[in-house]
CHARMM-style PDB file with segment names, atoms N, HN, CA, C and O in Angstrom:
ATOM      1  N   UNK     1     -13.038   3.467  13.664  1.00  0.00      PROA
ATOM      2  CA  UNK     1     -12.101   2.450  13.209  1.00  0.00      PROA
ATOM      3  C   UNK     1     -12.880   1.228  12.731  1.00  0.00      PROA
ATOM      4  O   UNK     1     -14.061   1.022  13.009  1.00  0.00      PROA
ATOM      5  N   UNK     2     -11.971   0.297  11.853  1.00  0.00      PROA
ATOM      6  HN  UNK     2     -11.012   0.465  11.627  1.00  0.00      PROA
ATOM      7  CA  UNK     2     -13.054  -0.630  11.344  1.00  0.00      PROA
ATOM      8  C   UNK     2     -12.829  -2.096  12.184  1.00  0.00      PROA
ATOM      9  O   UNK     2     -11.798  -2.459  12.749  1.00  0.00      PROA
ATOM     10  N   UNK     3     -13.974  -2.735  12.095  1.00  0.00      PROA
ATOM     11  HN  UNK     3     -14.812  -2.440  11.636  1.00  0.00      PROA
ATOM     12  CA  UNK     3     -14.318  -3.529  13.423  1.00  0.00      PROA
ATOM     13  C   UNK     3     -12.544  -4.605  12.962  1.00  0.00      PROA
ATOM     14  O   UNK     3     -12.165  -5.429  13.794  1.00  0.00      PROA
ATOM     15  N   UNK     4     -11.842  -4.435  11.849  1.00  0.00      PROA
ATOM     16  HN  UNK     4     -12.149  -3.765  11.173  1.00  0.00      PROA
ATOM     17  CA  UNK     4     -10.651  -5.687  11.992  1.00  0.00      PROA
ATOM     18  C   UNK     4      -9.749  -4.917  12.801  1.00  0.00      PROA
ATOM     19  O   UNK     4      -8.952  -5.642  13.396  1.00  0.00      PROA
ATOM     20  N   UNK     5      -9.610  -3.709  13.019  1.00  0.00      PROA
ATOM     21  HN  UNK     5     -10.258  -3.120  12.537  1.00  0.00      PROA
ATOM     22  CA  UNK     5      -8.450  -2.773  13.463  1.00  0.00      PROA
ATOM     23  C   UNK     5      -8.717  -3.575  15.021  1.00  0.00      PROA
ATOM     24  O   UNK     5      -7.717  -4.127  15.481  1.00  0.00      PROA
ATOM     25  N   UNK     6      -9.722  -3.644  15.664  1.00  0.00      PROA
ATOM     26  HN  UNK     6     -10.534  -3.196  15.290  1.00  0.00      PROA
ATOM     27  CA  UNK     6     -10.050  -3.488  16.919  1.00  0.00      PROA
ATOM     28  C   UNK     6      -9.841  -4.791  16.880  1.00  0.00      PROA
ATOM     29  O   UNK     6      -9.505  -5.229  17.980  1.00  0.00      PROA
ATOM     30  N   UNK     7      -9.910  -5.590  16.030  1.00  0.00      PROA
ATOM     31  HN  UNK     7     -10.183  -5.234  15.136  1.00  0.00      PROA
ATOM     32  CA  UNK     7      -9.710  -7.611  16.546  1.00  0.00      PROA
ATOM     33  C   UNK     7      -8.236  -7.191  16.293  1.00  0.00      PROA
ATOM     34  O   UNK     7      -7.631  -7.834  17.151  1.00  0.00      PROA
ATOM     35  N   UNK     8      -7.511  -6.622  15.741  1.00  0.00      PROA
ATOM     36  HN  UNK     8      -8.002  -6.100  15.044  1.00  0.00      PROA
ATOM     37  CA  UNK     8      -6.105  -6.517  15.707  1.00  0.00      PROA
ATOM     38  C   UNK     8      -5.365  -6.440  16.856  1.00  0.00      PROA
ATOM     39  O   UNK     8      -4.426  -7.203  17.085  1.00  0.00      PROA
ATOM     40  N   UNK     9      -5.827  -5.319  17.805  1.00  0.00      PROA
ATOM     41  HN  UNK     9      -6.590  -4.700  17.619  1.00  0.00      PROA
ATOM     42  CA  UNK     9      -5.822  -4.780  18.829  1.00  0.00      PROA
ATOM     43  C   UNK     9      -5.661  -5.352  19.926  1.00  0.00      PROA
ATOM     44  O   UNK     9      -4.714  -5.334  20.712  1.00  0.00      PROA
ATOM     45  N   UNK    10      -6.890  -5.998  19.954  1.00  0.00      PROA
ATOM     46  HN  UNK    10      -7.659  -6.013  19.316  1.00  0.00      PROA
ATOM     47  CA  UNK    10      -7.595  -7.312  20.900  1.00  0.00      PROA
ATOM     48  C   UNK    10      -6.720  -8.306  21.301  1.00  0.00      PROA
ATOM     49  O   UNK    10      -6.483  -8.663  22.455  1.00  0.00      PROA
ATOM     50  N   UNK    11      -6.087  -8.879  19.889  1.00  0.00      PROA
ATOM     51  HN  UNK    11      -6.279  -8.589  18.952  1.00  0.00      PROA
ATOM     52  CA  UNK    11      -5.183  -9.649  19.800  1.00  0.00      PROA
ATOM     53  C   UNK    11      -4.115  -9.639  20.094  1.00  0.00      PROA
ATOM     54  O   UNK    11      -3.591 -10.629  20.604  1.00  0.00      PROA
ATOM     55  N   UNK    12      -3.416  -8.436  19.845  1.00  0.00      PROA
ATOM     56  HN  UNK    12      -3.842  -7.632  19.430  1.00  0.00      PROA
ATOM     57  CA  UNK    12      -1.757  -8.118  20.613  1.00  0.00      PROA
ATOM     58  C   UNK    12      -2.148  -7.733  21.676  1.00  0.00      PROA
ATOM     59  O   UNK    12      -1.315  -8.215  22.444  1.00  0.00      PROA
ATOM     60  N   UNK    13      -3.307  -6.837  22.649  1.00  0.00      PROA
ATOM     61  HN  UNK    13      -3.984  -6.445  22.025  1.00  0.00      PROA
ATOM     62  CA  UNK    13      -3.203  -6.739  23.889  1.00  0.00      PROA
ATOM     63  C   UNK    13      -3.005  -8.408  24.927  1.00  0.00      PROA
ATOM     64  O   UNK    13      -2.271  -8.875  25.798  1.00  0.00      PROA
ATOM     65  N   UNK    14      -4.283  -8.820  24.047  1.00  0.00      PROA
ATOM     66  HN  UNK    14      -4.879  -8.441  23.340  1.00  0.00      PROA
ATOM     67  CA  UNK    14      -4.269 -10.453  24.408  1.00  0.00      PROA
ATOM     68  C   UNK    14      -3.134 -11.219  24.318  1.00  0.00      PROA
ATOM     69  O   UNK    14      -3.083 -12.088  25.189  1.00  0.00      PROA
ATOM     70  N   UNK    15      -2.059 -11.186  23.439  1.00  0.00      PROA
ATOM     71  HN  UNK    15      -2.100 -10.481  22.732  1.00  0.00      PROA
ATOM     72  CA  UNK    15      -1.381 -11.721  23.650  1.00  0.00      PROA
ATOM     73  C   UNK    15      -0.015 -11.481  24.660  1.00  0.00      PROA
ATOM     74  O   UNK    15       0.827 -12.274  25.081  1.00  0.00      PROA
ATOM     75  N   UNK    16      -0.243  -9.687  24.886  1.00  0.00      PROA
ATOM     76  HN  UNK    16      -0.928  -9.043  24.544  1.00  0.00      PROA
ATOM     77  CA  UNK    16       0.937  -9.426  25.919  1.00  0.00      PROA
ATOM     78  C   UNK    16       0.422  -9.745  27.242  1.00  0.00      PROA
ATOM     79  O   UNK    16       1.121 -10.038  28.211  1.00  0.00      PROA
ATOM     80  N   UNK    17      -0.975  -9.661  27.216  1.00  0.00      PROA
ATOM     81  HN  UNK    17      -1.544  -9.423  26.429  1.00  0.00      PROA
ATOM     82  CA  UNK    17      -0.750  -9.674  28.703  1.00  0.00      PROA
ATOM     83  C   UNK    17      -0.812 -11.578  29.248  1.00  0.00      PROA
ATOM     84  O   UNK    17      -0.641 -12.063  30.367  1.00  0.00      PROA
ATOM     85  N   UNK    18      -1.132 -12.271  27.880  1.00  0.00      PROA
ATOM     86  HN  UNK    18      -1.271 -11.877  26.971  1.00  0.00      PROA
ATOM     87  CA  UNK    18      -0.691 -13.727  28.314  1.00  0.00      PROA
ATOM     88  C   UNK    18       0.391 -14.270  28.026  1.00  0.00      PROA
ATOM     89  O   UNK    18       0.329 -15.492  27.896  1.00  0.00      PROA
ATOM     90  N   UNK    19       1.892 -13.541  27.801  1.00  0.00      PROA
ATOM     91  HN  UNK    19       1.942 -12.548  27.907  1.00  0.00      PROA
ATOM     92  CA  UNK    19       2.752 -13.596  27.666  1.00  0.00      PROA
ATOM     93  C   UNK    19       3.419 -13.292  29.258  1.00  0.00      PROA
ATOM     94  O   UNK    19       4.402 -13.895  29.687  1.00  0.00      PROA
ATOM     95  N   UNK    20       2.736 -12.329  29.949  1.00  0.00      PROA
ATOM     96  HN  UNK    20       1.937 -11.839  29.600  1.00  0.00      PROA
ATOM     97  CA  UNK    20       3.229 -11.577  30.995  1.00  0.00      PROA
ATOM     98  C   UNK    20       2.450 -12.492  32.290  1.00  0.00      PROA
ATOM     99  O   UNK    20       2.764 -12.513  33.480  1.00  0.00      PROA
ATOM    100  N   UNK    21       1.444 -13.152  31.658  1.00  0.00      PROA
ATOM    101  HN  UNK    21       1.190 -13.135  30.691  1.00  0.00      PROA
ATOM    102  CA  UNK    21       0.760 -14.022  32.910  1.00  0.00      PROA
ATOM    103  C   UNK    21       1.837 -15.411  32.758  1.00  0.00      PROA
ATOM    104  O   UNK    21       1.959 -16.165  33.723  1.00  0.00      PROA
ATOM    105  N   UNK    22       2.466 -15.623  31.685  1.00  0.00      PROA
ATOM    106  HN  UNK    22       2.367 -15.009  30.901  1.00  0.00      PROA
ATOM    107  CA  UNK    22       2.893 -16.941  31.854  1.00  0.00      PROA
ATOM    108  C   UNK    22       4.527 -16.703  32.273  1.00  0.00      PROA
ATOM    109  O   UNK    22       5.368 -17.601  32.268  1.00  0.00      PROA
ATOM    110  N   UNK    23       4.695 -15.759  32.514  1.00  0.00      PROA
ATOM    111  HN  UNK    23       4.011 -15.029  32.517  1.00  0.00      PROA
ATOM    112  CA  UNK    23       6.050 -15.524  33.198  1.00  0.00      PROA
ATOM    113  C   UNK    23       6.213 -15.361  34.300  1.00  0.00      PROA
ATOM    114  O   UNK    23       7.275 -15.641  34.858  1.00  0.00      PROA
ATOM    115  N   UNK    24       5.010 -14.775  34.997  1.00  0.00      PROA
ATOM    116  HN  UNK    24       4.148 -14.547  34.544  1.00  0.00      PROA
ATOM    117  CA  UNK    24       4.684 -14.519  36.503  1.00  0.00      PROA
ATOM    118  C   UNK    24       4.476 -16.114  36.727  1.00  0.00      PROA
ATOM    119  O   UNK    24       5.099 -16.601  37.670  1.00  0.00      PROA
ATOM    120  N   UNK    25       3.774 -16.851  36.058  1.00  0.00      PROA
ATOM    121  HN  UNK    25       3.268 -16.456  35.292  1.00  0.00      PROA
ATOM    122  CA  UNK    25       3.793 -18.320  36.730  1.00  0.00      PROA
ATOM    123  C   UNK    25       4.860 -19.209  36.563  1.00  0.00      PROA
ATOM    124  O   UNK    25       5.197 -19.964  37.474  1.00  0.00      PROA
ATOM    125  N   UNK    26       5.545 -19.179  35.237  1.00  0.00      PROA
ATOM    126  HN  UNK    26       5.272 -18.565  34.497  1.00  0.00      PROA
ATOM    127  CA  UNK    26       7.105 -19.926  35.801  1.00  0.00      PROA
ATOM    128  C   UNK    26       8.016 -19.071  36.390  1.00  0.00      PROA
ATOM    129  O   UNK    26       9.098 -19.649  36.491  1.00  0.00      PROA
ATOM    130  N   UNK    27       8.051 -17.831  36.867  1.00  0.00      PROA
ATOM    131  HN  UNK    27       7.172 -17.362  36.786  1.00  0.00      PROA
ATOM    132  CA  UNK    27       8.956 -17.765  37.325  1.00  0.00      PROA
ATOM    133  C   UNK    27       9.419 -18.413  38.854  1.00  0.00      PROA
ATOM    134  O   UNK    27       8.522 -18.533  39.690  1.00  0.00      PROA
ATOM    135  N   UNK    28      10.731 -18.803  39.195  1.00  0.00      PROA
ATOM    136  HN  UNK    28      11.459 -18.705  38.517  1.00  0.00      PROA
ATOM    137  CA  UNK    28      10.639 -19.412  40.533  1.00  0.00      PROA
ATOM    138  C   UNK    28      11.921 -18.609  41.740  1.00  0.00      PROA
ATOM    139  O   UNK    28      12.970 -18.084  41.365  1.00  0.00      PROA
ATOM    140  N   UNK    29      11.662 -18.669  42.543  1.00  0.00      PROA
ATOM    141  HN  UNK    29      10.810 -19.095  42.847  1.00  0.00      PROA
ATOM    142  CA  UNK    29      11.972 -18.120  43.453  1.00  0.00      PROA
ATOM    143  C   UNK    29      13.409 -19.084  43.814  1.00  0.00      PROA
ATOM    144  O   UNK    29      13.197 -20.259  44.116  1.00  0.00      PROA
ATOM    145  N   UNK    30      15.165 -18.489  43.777  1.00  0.00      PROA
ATOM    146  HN  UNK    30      15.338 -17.535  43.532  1.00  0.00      PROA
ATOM    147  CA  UNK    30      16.166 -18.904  43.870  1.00  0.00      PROA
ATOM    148  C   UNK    30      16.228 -19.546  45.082  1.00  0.00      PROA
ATOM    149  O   UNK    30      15.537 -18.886  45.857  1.00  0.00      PROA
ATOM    150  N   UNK    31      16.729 -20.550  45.675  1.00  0.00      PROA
ATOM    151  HN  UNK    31      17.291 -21.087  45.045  1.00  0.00      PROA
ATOM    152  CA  UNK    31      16.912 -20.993  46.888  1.00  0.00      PROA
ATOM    153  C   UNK    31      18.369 -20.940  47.314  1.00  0.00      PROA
ATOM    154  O   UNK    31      19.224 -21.785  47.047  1.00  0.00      PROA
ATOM    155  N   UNK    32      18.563 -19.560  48.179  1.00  0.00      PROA
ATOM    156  HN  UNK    32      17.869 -18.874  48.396  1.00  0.00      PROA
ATOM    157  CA  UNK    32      20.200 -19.078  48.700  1.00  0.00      PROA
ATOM    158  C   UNK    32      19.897 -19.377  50.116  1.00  0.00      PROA
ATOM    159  O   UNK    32      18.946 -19.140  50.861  1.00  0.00      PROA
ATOM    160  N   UNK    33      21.223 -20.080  50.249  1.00  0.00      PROA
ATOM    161  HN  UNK    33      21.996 -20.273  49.645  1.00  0.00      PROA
ATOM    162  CA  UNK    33      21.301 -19.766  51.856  1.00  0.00      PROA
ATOM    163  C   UNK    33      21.566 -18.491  52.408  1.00  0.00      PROA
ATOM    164  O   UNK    33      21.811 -17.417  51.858  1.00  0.00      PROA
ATOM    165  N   UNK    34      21.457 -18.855  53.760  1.00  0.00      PROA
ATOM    166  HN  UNK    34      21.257 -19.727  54.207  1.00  0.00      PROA
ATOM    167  CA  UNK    34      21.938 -17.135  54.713  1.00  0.00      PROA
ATOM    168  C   UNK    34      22.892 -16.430  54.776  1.00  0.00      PROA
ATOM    169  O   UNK    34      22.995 -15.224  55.000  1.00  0.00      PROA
ATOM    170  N   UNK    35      23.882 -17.486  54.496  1.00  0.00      PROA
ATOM    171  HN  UNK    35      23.798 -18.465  54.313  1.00  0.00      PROA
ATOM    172  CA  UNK    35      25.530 -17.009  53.780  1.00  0.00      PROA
ATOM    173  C   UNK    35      25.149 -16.128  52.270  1.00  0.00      PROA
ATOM    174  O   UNK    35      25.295 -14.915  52.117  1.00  0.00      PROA
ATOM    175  N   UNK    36      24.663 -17.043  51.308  1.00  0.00      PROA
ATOM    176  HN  UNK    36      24.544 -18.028  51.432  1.00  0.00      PROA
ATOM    177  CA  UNK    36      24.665 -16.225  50.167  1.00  0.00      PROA
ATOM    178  C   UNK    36      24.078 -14.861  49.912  1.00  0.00      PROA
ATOM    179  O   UNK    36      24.476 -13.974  49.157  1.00  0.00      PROA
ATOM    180  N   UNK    37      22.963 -14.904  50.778  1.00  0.00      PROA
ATOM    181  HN  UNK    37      22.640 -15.625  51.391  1.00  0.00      PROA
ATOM    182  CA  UNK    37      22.168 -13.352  50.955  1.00  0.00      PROA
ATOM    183  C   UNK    37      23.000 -12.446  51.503  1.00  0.00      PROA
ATOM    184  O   UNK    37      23.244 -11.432  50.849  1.00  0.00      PROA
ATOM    185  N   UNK    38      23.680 -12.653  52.986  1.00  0.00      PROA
ATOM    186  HN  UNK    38      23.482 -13.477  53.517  1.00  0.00      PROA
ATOM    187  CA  UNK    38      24.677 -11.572  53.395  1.00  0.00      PROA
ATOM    188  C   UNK    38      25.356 -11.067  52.964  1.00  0.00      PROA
ATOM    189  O   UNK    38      25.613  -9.867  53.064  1.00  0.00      PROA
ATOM    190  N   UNK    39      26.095 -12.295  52.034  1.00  0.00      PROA
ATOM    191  HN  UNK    39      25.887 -13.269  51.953  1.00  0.00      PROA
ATOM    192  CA  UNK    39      27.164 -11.422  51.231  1.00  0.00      PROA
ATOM    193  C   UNK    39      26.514 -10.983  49.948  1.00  0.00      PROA
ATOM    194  O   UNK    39      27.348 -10.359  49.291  1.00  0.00      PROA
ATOM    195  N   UNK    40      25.532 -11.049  49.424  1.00  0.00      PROA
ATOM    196  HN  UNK    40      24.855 -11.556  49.957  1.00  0.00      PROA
ATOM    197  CA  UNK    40      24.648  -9.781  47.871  1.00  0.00      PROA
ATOM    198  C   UNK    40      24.021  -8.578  48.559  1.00  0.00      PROA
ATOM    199  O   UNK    40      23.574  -7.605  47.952  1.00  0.00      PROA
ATOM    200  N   UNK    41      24.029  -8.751  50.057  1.00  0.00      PROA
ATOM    201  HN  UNK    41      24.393  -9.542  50.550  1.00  0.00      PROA
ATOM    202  CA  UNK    41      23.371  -7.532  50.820  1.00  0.00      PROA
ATOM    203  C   UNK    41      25.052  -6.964  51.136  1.00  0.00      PROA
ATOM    204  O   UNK    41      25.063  -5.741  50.998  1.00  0.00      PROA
ATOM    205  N   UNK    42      26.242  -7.427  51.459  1.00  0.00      PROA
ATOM    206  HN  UNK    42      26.233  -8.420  51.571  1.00  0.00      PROA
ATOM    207  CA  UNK    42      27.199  -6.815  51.279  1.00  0.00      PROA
ATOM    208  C   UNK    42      27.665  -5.981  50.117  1.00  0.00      PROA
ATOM    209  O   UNK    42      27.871  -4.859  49.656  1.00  0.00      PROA
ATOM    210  N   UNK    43      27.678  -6.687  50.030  1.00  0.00      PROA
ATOM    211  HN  UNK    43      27.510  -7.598  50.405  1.00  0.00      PROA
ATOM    212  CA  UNK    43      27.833  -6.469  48.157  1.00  0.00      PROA
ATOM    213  C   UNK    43      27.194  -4.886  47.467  1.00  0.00      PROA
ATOM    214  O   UNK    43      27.848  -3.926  47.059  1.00  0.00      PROA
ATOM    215  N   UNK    44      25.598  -5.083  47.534  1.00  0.00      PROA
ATOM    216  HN  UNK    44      25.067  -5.863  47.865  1.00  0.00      PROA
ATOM    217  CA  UNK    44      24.835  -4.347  47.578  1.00  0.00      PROA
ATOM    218  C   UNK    44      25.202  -2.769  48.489  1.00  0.00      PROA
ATOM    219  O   UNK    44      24.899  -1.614  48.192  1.00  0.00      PROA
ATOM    220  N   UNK    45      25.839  -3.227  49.483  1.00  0.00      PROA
ATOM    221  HN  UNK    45      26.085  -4.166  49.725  1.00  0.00      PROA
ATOM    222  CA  UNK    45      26.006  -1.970  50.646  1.00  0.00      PROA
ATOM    223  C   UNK    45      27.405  -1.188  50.108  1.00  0.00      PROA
ATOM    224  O   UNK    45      27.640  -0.017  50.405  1.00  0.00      PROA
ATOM    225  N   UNK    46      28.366  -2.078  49.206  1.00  0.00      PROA
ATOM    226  HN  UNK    46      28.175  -3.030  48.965  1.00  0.00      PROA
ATOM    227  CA  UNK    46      29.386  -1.483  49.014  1.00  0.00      PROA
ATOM    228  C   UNK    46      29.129  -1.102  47.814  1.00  0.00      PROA
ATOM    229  O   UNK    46      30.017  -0.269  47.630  1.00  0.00      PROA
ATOM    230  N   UNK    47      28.486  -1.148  46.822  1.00  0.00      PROA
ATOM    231  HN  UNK    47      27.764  -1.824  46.972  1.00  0.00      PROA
ATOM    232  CA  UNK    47      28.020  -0.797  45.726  1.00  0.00      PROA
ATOM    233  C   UNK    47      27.721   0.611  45.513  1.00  0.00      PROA
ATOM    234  O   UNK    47      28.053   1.387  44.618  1.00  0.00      PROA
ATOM    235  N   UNK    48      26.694   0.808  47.028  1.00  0.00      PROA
ATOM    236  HN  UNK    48      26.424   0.178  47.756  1.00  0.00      PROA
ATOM    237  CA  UNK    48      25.661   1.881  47.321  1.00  0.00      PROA
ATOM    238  C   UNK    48      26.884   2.647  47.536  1.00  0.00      PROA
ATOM    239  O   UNK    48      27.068   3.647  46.843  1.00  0.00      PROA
ATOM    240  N   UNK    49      27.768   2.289  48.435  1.00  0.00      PROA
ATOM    241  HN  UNK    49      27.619   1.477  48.998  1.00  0.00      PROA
ATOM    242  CA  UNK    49      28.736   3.868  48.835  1.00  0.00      PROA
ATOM    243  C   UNK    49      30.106   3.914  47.737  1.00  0.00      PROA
ATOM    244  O   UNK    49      31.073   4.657  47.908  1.00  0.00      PROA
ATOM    245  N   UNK    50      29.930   2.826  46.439  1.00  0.00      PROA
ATOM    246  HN  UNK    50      29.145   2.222  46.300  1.00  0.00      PROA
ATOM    247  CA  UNK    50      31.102   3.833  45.653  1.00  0.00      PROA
ATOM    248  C   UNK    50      30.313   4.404  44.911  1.00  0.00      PROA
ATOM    249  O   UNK    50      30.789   5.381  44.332  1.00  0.00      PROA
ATOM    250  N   UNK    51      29.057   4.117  44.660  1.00  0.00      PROA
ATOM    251  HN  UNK    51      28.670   3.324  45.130  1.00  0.00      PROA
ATOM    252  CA  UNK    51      28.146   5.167  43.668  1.00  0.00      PROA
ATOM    253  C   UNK    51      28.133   6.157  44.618  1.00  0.00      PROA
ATOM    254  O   UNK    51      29.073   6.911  44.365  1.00  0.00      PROA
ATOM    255  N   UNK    52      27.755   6.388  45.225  1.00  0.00      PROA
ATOM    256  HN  UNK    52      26.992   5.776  45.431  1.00  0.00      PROA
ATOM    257  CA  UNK    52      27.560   7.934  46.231  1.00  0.00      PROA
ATOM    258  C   UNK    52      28.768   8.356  46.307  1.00  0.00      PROA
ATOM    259  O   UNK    52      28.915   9.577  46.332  1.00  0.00      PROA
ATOM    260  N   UNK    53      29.914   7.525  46.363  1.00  0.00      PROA
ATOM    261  HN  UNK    53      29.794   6.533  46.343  1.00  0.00      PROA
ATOM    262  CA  UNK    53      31.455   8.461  46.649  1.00  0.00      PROA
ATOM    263  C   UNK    53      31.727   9.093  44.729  1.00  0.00      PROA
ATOM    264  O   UNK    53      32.311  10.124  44.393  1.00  0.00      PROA
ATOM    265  N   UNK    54      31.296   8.404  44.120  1.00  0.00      PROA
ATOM    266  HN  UNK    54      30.822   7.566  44.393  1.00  0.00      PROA
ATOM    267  CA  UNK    54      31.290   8.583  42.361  1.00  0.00      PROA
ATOM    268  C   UNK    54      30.725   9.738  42.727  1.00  0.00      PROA
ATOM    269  O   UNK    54      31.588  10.605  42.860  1.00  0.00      PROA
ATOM    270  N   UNK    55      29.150  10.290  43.046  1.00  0.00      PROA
ATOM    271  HN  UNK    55      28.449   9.586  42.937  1.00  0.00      PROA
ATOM    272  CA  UNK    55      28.600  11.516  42.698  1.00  0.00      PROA
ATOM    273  C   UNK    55      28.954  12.307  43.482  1.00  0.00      PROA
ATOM    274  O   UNK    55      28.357  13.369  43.660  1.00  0.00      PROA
ATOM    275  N   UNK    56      30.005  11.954  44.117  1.00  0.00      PROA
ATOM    276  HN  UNK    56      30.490  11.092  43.972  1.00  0.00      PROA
ATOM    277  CA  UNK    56      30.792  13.645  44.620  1.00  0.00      PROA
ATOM    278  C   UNK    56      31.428  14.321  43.862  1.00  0.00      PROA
ATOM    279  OT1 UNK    56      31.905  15.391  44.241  1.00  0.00      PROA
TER     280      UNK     56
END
C-alpha cells in the first residue's frame, strides 16, 4: 500500500479512538437516590418476567 493510504488510516483510527477517549471522560455518573434505584431495579424485575412470560 502506498505510504498516504496508511497516514489515511492512521488518521481515522486516531481519530476514533480520541473520539471514544473523550466520551469516557465526560461522561458522568447520574446521582439517584435509593428510592430511584429500587424502583428501575423494580421496574427492571418486571420487565424481565413479561419478556419471559412473552417467550412462552
Amino acid at each position: 500500500m502506498p505510504w498516504y493510504a496508511w497516514l489515511i488510516m492512521a488518521l481515522a483510527l486516531g481519530s476514533i479512538v480520541g473520539a471514544l477517549m473523550m466520551l469516557r471522560d465526560t461522561a458522568k455518573k447520574l446521582p439517584l437516590t435509593e428510592e430511584q434505584l429500587q424502583r428501575i431495579h423494580q421496574r427492571n424485575a418486571e420487565m424481565d418476567a413479561k419478556d419471559a412470560d412473552d417467550k412462552r
